[in-house]
C-alpha positions as CSV (number, residue, x, y, z in Angstrom):
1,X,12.5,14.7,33.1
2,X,10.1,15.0,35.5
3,X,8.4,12.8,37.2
4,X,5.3,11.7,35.8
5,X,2.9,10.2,38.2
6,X,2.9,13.3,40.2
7,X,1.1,14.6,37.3
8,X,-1.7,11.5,37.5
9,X,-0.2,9.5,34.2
10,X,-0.8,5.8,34.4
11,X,0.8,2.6,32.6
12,X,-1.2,1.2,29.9
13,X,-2.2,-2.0,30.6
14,X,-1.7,-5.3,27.6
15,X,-5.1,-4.3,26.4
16,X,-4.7,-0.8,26.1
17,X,-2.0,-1.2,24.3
18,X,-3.2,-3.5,21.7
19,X,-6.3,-1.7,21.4
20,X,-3.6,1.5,20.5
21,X,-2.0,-0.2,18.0
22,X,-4.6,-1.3,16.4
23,X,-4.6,-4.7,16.9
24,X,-4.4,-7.7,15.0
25,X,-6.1,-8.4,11.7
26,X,-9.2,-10.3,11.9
27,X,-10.5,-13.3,9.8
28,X,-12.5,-10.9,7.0
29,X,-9.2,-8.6,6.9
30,X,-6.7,-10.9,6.7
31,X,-8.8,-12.6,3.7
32,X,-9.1,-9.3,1.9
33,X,-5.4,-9.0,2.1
34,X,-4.8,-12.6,0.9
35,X,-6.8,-11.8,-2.1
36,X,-5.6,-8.7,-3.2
37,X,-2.1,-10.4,-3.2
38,X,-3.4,-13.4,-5.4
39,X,-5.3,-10.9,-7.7
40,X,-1.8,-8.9,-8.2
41,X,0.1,-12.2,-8.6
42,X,-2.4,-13.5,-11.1
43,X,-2.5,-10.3,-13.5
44,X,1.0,-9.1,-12.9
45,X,2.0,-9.5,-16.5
46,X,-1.3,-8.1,-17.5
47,X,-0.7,-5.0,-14.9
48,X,2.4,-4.5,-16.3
49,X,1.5,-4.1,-20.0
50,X,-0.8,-1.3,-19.3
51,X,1.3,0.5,-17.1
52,X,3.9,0.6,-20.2
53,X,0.7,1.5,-22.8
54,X,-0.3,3.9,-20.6
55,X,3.3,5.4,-19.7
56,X,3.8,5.5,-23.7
57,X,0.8,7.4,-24.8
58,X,1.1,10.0,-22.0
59,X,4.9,10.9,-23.3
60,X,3.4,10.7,-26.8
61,X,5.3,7.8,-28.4
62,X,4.6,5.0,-29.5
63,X,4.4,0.9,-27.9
64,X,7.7,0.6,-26.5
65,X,9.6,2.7,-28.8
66,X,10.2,6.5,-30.2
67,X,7.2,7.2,-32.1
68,X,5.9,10.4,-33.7
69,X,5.3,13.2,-31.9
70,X,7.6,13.3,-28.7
71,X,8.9,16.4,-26.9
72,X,12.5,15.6,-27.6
């Protein structure tokens, strides 16, 4: 490989590089995150149960069992 400061290419310094990563989370970020996470803990069950209604009615059967009107 070449040689790359002939070409005028210069180290990134600690800030540069942080700011090029994006950083670290802030205060109003990392409490957004924390309460997503408690949000999804709280109403997992709940979550859950609709996933499985919806999942059922789209396949055209019924609640957790075959129902009328499958493709099988």
């Amino acid at each position: 490989m070449k040689n790359l400061e002939n070409y005028g290419v210069q180290e990134l310094d600690a800030l540069e590089i942080k700011e090029t990563d994006g950083g670290d989370l802030g205060i109003g970020e990392a409490i957004a995150l924390a309460s997503a996470a408690i949000y999804v803990y709280d109403n997992w069950d709940e979550g859950v149960q609709h996933f499985w209604n919806g999942y059922y009615s789209s396949n055209g059967t019924s609640d957790f069992g075959v129902g009328a009107g499958g493709s099988w």
